[in-house]
PDB file with one MODEL, atoms N, CA, C and O in Angstrom:
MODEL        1
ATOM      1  N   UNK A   1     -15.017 -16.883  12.124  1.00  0.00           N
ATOM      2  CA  UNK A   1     -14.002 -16.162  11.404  1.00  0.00           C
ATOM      3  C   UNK A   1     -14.015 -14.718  11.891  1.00  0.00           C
ATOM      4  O   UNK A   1     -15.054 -14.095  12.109  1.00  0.00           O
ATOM      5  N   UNK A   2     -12.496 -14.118  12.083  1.00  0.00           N
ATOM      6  CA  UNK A   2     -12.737 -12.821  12.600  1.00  0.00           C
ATOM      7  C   UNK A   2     -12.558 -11.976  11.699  1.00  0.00           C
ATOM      8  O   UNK A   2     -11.626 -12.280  10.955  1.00  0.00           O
ATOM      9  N   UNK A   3     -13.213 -10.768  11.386  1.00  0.00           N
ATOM     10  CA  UNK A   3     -12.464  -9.401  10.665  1.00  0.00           C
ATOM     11  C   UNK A   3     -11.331  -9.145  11.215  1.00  0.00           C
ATOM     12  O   UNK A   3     -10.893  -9.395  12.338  1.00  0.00           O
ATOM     13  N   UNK A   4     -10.727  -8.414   9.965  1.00  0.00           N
ATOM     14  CA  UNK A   4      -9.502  -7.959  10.635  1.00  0.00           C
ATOM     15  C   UNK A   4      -9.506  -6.610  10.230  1.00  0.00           C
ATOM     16  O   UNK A   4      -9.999  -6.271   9.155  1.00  0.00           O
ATOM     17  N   UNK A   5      -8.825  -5.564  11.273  1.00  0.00           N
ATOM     18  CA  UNK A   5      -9.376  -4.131  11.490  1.00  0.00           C
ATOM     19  C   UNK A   5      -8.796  -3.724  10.652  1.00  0.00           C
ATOM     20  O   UNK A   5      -7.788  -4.376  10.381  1.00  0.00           O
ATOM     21  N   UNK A   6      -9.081  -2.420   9.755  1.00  0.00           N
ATOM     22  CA  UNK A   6      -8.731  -1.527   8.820  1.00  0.00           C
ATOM     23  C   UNK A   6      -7.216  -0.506   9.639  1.00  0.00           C
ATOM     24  O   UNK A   6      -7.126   0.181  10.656  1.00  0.00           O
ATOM     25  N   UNK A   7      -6.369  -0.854   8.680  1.00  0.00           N
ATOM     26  CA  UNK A   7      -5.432  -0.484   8.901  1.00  0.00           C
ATOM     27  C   UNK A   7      -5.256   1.088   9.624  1.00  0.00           C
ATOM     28  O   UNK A   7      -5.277   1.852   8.659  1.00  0.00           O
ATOM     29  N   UNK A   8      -5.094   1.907  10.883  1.00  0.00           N
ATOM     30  CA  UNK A   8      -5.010   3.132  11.120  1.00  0.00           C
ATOM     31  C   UNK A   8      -4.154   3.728  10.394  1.00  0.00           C
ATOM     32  O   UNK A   8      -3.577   3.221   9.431  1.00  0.00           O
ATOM     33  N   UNK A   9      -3.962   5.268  10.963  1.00  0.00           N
ATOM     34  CA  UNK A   9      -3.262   6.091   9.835  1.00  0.00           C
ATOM     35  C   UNK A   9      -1.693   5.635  10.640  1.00  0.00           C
ATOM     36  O   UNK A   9      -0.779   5.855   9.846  1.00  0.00           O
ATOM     37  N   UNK A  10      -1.324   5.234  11.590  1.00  0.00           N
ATOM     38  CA  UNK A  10      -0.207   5.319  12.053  1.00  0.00           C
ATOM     39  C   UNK A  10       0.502   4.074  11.628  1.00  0.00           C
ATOM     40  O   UNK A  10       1.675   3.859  11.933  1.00  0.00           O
ATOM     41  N   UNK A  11      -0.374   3.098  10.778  1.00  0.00           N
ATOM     42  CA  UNK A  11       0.051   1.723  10.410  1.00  0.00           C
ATOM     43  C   UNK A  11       0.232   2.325   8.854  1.00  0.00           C
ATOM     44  O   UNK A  11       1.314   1.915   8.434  1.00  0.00           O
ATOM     45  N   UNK A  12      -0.272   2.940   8.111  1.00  0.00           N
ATOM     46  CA  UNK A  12       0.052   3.719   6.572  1.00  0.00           C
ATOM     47  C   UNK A  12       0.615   4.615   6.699  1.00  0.00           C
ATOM     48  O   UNK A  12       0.711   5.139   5.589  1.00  0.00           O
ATOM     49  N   UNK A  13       1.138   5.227   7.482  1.00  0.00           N
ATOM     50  CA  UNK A  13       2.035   6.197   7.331  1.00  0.00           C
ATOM     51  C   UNK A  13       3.478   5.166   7.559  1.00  0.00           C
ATOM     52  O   UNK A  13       4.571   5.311   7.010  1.00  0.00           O
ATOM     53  N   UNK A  14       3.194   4.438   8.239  1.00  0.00           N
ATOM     54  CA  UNK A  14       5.040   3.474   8.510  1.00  0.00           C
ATOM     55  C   UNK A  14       5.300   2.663   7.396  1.00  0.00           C
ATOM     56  O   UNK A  14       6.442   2.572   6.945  1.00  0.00           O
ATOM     57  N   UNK A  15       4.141   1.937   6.804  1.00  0.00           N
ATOM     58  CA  UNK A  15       4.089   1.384   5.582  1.00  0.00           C
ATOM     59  C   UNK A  15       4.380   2.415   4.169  1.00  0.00           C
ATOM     60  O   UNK A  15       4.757   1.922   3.107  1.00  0.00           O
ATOM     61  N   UNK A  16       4.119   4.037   4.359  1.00  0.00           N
ATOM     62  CA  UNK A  16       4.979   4.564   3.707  1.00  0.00           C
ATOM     63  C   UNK A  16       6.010   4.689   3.661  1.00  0.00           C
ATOM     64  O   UNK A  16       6.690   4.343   2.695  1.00  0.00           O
ATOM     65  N   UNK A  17       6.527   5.319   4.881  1.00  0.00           N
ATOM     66  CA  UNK A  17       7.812   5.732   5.021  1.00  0.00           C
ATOM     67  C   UNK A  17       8.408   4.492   4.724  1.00  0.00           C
ATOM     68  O   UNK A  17       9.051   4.602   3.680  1.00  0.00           O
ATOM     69  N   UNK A  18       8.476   3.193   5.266  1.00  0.00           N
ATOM     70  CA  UNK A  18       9.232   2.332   4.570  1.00  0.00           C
ATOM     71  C   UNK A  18       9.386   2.015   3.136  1.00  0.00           C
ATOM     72  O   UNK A  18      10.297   1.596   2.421  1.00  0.00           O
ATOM     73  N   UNK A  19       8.181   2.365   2.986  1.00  0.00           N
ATOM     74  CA  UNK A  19       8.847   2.016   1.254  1.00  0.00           C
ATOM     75  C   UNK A  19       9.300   3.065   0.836  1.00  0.00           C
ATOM     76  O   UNK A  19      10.376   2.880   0.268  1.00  0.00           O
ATOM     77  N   UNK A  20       8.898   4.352   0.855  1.00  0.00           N
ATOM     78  CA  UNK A  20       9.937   5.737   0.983  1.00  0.00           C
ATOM     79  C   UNK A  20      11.931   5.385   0.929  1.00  0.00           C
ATOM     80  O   UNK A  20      12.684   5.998   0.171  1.00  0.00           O
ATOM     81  N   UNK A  21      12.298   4.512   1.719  1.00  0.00           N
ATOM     82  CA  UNK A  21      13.228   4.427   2.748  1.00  0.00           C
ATOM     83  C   UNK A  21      13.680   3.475   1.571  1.00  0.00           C
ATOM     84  O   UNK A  21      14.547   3.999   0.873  1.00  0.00           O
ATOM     85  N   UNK A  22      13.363   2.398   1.238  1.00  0.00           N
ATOM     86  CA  UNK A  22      13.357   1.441   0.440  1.00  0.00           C
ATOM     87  C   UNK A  22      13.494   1.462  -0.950  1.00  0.00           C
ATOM     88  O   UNK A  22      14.241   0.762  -1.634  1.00  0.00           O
ATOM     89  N   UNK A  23      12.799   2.225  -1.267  1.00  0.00           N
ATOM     90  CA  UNK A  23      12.341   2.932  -3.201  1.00  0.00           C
ATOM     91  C   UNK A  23      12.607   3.862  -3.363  1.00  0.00           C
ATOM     92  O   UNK A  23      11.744   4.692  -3.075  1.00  0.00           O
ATOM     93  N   UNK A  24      13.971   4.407  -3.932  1.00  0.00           N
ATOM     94  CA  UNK A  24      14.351   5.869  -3.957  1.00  0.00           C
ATOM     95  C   UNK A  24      13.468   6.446  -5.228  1.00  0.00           C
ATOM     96  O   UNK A  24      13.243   7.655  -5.170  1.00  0.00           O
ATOM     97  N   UNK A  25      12.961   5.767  -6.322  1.00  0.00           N
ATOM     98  CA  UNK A  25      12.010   6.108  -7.623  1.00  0.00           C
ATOM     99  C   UNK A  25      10.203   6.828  -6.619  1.00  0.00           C
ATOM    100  O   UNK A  25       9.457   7.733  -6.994  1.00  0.00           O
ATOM    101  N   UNK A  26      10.082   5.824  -5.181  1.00  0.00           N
ATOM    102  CA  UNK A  26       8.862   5.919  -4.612  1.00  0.00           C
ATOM    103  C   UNK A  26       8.767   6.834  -4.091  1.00  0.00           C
ATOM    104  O   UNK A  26       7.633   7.296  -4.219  1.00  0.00           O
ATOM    105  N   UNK A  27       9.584   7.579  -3.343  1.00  0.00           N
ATOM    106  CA  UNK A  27      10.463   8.250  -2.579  1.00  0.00           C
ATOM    107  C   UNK A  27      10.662   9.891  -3.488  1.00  0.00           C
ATOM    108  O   UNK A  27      10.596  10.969  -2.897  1.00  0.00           O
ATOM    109  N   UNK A  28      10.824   9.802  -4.482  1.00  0.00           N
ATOM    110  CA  UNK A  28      10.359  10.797  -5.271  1.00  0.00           C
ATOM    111  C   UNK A  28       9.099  11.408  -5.815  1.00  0.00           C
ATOM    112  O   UNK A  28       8.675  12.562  -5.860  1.00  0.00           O
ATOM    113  N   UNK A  29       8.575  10.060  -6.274  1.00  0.00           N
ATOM    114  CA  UNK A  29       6.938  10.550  -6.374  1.00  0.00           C
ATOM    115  C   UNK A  29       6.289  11.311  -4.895  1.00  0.00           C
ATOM    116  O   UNK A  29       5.714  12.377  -4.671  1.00  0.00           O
ATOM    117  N   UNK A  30       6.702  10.200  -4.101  1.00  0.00           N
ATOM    118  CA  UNK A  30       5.914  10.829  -2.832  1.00  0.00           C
ATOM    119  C   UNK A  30       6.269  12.327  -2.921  1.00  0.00           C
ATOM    120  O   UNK A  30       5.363  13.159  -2.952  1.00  0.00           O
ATOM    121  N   UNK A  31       7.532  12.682  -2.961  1.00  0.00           N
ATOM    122  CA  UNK A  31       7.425  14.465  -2.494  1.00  0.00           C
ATOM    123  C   UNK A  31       6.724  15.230  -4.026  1.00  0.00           C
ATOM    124  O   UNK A  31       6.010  16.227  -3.917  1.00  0.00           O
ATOM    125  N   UNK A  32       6.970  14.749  -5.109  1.00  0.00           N
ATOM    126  CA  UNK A  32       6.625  15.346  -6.212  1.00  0.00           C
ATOM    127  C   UNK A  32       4.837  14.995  -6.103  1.00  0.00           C
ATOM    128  O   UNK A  32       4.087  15.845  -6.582  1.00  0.00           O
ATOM    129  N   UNK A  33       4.394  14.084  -5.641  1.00  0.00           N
ATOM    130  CA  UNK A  33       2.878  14.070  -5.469  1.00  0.00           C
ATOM    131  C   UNK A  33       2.008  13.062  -4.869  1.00  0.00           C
ATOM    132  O   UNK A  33       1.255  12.182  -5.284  1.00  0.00           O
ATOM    133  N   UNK A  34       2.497  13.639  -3.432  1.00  0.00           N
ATOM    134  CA  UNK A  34       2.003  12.472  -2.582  1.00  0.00           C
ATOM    135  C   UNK A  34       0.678  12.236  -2.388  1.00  0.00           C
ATOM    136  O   UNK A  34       0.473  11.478  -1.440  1.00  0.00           O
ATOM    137  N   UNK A  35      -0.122  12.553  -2.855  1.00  0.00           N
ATOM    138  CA  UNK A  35      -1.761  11.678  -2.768  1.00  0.00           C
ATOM    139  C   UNK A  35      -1.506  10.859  -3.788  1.00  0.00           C
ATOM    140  O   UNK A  35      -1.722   9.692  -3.461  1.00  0.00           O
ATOM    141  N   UNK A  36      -1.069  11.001  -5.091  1.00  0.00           N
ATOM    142  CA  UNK A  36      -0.901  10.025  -5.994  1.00  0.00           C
ATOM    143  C   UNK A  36       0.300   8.661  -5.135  1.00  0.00           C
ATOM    144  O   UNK A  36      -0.029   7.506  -4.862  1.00  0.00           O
ATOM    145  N   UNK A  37       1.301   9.138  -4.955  1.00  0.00           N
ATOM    146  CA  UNK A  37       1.739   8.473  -4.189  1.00  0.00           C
ATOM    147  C   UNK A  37       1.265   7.186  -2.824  1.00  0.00           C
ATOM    148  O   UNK A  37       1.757   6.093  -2.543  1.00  0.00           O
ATOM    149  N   UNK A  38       0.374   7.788  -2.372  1.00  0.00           N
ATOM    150  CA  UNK A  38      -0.453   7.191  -1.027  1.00  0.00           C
ATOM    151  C   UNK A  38      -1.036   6.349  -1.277  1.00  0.00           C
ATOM    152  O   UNK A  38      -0.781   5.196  -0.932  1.00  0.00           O
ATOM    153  N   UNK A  39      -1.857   6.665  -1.860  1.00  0.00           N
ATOM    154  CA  UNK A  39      -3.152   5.843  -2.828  1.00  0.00           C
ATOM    155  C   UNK A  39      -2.174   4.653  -3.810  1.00  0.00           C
ATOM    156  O   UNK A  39      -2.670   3.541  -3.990  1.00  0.00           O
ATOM    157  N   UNK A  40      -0.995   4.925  -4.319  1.00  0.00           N
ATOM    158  CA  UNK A  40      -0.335   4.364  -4.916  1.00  0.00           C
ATOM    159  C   UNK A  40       0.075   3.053  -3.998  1.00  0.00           C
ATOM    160  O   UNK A  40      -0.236   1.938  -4.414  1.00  0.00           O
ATOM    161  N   UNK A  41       0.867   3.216  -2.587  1.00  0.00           N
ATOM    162  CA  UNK A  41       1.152   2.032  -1.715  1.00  0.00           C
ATOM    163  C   UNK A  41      -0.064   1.593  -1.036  1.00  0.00           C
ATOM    164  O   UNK A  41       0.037   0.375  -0.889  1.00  0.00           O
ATOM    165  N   UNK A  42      -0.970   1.943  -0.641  1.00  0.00           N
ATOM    166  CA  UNK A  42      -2.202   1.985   0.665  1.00  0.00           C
ATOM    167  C   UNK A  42      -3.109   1.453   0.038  1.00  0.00           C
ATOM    168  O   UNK A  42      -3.602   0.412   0.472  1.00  0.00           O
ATOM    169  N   UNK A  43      -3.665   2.162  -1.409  1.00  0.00           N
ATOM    170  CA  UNK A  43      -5.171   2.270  -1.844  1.00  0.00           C
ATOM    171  C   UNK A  43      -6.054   3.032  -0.774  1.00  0.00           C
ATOM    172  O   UNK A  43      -7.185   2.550  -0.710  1.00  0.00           O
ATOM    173  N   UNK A  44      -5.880   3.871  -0.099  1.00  0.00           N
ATOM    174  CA  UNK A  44      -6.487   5.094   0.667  1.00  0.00           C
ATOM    175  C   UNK A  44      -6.706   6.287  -0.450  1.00  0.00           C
ATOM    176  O   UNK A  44      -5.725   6.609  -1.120  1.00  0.00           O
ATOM    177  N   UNK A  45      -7.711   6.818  -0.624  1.00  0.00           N
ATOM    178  CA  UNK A  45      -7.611   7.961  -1.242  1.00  0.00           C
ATOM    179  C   UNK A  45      -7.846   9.368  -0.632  1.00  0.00           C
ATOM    180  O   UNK A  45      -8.935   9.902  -0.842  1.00  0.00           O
ATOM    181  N   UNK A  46      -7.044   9.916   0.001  1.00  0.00           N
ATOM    182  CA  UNK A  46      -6.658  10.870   0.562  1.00  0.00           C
ATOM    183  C   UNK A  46      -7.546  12.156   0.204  1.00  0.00           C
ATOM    184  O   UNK A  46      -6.884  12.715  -0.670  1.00  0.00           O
ATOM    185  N   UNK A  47      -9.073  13.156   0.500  1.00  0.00           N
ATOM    186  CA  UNK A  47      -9.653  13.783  -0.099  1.00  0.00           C
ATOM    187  C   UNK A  47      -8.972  15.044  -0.531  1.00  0.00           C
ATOM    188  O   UNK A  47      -8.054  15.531   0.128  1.00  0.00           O
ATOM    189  N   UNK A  48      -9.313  15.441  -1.370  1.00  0.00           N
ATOM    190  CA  UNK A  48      -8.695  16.766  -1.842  1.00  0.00           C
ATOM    191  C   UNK A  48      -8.898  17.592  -0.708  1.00  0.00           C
ATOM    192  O   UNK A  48      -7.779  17.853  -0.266  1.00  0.00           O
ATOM    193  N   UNK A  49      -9.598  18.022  -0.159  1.00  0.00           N
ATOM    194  CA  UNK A  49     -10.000  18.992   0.914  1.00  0.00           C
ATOM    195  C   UNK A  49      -8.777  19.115   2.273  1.00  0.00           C
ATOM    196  O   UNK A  49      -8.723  20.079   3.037  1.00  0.00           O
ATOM    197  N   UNK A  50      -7.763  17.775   2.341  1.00  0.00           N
ATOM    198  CA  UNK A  50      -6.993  17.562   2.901  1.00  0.00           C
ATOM    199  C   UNK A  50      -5.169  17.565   2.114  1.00  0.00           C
ATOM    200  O   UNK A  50      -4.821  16.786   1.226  1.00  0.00           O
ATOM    201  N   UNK A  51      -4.409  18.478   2.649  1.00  0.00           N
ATOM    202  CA  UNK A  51      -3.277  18.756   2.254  1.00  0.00           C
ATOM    203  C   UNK A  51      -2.469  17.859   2.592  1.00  0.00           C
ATOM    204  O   UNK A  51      -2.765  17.138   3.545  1.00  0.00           O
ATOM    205  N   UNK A  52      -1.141  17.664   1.838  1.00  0.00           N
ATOM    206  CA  UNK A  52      -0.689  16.735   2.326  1.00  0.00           C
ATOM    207  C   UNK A  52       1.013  17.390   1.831  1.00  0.00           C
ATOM    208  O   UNK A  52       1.387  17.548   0.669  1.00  0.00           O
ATOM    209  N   UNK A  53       1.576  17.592   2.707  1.00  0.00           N
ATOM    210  CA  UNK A  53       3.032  18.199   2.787  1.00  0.00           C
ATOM    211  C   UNK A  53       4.305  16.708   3.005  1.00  0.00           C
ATOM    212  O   UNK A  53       4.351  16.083   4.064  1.00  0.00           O
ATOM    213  N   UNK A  54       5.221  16.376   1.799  1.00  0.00           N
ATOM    214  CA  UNK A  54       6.087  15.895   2.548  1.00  0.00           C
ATOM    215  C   UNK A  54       7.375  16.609   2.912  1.00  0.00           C
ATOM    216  O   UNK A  54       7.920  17.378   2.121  1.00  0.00           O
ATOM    217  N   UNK A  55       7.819  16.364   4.031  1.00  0.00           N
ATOM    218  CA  UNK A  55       8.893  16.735   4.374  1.00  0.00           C
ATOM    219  C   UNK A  55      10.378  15.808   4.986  1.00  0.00           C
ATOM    220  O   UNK A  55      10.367  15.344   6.126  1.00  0.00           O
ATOM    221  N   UNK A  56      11.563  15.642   4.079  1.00  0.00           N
ATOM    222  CA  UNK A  56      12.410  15.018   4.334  1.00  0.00           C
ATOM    223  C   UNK A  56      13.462  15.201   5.228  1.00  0.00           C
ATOM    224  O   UNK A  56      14.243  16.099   4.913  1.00  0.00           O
ATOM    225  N   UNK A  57      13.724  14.520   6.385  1.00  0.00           N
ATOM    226  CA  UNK A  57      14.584  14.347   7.562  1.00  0.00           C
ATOM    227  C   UNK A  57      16.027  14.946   6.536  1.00  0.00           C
ATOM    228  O   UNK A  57      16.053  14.947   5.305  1.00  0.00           O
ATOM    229  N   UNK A  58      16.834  15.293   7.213  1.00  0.00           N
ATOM    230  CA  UNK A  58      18.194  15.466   6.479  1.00  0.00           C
ATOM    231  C   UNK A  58      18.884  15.394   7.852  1.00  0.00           C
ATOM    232  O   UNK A  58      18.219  15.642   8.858  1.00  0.00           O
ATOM    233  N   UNK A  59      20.178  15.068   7.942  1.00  0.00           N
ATOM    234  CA  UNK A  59      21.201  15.059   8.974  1.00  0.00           C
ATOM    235  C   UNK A  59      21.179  16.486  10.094  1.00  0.00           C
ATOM    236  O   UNK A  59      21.064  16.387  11.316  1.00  0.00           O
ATOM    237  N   UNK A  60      21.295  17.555   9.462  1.00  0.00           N
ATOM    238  CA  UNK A  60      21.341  18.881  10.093  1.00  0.00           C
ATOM    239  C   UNK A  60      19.536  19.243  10.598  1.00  0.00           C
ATOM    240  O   UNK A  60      19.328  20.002  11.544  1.00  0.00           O
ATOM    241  N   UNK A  61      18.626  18.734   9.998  1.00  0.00           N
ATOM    242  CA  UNK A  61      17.017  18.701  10.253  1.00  0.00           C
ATOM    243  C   UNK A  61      16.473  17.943  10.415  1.00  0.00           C
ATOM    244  O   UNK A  61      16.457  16.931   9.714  1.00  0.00           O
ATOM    245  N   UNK A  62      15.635  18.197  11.678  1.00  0.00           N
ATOM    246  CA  UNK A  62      14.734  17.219  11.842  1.00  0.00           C
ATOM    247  C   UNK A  62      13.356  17.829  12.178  1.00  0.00           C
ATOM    248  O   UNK A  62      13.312  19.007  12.532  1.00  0.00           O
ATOM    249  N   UNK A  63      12.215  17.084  12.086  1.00  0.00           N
ATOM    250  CA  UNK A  63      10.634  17.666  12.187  1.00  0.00           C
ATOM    251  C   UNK A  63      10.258  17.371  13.143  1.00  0.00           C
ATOM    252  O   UNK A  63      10.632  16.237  13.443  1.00  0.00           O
ATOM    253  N   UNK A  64       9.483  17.966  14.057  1.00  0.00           N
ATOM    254  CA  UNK A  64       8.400  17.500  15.095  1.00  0.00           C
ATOM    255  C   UNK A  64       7.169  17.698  14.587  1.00  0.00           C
ATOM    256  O   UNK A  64       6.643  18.801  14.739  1.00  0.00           O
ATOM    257  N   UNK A  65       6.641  16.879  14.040  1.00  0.00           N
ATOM    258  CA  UNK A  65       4.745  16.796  13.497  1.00  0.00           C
ATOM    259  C   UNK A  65       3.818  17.017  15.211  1.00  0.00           C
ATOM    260  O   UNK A  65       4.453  16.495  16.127  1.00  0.00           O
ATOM    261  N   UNK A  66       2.910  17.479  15.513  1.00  0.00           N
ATOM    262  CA  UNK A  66       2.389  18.518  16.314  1.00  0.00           C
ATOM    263  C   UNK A  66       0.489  17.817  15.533  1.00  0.00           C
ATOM    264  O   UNK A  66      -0.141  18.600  14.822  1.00  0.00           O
ATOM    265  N   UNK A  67      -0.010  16.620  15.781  1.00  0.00           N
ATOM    266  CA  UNK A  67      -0.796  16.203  15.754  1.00  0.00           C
ATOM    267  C   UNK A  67      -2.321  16.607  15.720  1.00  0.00           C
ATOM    268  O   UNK A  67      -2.745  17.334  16.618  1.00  0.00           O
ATOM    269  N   UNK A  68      -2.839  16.336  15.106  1.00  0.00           N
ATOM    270  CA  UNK A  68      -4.528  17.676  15.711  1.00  0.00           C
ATOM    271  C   UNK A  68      -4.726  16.614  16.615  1.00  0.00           C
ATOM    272  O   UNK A  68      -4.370  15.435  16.636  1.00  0.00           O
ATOM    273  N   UNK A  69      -5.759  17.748  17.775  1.00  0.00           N
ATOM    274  CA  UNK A  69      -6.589  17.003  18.601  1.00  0.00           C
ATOM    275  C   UNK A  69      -7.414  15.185  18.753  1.00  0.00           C
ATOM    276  O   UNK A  69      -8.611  14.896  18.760  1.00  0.00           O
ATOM    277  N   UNK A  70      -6.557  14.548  18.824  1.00  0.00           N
ATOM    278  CA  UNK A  70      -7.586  13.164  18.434  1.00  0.00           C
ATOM    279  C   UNK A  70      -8.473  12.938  19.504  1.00  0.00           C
ATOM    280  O   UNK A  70      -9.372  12.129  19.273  1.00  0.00           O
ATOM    281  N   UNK A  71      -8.443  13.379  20.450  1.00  0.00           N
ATOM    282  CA  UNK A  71      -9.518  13.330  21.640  1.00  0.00           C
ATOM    283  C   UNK A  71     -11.016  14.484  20.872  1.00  0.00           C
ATOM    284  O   UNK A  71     -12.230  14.431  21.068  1.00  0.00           O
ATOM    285  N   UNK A  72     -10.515  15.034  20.352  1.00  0.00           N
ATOM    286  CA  UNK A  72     -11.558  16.059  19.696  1.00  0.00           C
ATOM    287  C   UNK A  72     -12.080  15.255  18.775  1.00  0.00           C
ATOM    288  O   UNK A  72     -13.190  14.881  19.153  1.00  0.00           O
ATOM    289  N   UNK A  73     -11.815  14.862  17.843  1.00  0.00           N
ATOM    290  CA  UNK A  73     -12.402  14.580  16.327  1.00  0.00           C
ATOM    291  C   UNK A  73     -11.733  12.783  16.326  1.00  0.00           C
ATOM    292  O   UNK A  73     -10.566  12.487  16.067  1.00  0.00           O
ATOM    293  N   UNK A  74     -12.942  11.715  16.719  1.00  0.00           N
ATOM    294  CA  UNK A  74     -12.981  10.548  16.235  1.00  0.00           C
ATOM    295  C   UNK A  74     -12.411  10.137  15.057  1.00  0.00           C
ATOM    296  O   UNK A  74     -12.580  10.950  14.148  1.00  0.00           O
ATOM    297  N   UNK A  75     -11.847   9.237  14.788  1.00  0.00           N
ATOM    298  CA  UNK A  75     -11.597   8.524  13.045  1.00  0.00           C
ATOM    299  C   UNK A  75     -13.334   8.504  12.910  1.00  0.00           C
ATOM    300  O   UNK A  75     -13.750   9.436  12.223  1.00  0.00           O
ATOM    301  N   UNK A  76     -14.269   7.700  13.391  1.00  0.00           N
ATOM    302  CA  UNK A  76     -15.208   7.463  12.606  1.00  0.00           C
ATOM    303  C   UNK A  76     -16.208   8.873  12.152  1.00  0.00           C
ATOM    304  O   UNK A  76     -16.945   8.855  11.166  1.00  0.00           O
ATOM    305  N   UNK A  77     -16.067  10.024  13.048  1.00  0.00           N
ATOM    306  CA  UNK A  77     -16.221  11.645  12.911  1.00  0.00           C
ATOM    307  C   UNK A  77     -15.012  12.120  11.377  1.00  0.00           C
ATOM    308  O   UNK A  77     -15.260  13.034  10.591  1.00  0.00           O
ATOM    309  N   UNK A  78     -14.386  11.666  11.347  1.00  0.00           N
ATOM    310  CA  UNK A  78     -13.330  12.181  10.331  1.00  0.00           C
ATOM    311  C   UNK A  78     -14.019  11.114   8.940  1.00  0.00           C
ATOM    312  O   UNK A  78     -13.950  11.437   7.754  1.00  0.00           O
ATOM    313  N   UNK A  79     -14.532  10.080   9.359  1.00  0.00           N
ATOM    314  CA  UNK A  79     -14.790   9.487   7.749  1.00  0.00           C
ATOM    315  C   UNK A  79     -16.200   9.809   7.785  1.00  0.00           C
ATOM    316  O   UNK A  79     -16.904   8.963   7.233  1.00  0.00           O
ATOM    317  N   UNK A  80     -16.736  10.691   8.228  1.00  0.00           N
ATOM    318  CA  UNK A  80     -18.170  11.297   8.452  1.00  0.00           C
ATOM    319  C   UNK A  80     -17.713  12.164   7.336  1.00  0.00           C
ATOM    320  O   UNK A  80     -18.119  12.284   6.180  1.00  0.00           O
ATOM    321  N   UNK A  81     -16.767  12.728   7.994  1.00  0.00           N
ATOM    322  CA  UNK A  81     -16.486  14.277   7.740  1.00  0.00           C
ATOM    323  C   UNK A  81     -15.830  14.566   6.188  1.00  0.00           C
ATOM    324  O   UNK A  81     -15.701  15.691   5.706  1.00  0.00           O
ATOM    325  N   UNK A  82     -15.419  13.191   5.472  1.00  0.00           N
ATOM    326  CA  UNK A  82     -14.702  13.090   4.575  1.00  0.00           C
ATOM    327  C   UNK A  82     -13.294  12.780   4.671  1.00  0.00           C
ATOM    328  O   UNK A  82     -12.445  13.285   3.936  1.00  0.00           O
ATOM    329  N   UNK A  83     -13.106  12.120   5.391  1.00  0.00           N
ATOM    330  CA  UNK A  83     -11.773  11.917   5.642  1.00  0.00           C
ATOM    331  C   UNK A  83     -11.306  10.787   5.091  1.00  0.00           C
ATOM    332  O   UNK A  83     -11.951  10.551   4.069  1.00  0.00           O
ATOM    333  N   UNK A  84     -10.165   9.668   5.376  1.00  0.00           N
ATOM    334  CA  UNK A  84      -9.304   8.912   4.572  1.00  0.00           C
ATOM    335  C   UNK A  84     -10.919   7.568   3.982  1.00  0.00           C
ATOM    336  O   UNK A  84     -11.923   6.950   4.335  1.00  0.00           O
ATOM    337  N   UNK A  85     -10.159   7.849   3.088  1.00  0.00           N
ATOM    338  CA  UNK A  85     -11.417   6.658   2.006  1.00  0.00           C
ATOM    339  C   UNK A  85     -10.715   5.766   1.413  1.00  0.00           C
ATOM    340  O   UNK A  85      -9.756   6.084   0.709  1.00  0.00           O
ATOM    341  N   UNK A  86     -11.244   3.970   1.689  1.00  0.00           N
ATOM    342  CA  UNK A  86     -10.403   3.036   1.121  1.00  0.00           C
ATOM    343  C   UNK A  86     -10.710   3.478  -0.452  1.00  0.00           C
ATOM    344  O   UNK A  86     -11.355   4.511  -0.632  1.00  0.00           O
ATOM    345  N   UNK A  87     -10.322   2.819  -1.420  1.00  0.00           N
ATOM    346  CA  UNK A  87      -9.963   2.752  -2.820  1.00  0.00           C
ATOM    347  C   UNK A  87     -10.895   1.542  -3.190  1.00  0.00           C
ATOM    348  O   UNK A  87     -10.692   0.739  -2.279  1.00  0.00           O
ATOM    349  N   UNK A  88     -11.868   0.960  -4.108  1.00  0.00           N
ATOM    350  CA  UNK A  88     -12.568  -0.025  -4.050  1.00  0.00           C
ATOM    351  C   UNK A  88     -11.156  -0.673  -4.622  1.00  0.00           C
ATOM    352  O   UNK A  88     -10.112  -0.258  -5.126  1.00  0.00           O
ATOM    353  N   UNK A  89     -11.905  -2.280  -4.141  1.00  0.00           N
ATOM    354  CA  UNK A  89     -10.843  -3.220  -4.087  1.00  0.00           C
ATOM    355  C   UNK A  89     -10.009  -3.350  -2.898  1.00  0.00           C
ATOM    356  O   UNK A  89      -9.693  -4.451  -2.446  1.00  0.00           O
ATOM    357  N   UNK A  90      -9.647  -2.234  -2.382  1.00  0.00           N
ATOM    358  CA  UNK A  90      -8.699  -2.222  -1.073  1.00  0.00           C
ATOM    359  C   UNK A  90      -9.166  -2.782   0.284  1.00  0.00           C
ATOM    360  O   UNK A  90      -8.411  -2.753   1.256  1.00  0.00           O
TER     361      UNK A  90
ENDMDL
END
């Protein structure tokens, strides 16, 4: 039997935005309080120590997100470090 790998951040962030896209009620929480939000679709609990800004596409705007270093700082260095934490049960 194989494990199956823990979801990356680029697989929970699309699994947000779709339901974002999908749930205009979800879609609100997220900007009004997206760690509650996150943790809400994912079960990730996002540490306080880490900010979390949403920002909505509009017709006239659009964002370029500008990534930190991932060659610098490992995922398994980042859940050292305190970084994304499943939710028990998850």
């Amino acid at each position: 039997m194989s494990e199956t790998a823990a979801p990356d951040r680029r697989d929970l962030e699309a699994k947000i935005v779709a339901r974002a896209w999908a749930d205009e009620a979800f879609r609100e929480r997220l900007k009004a309080d997206p760690r509650a939000a996150v943790a809400e679709e994912t079960g990730v609990t996002v540490p306080e120590s880490v900010a979390i800004e949403v920002l909505e596409e509009t017709p006239d705007k659009a964002y370029l997100v500008i990534p930190s270093n991932r060659m610098a700082v490992s995922d398994e260095e980042l859940d050292v470090a305190g970084g994304y934490e499943q939710t028990p049960g998850s």
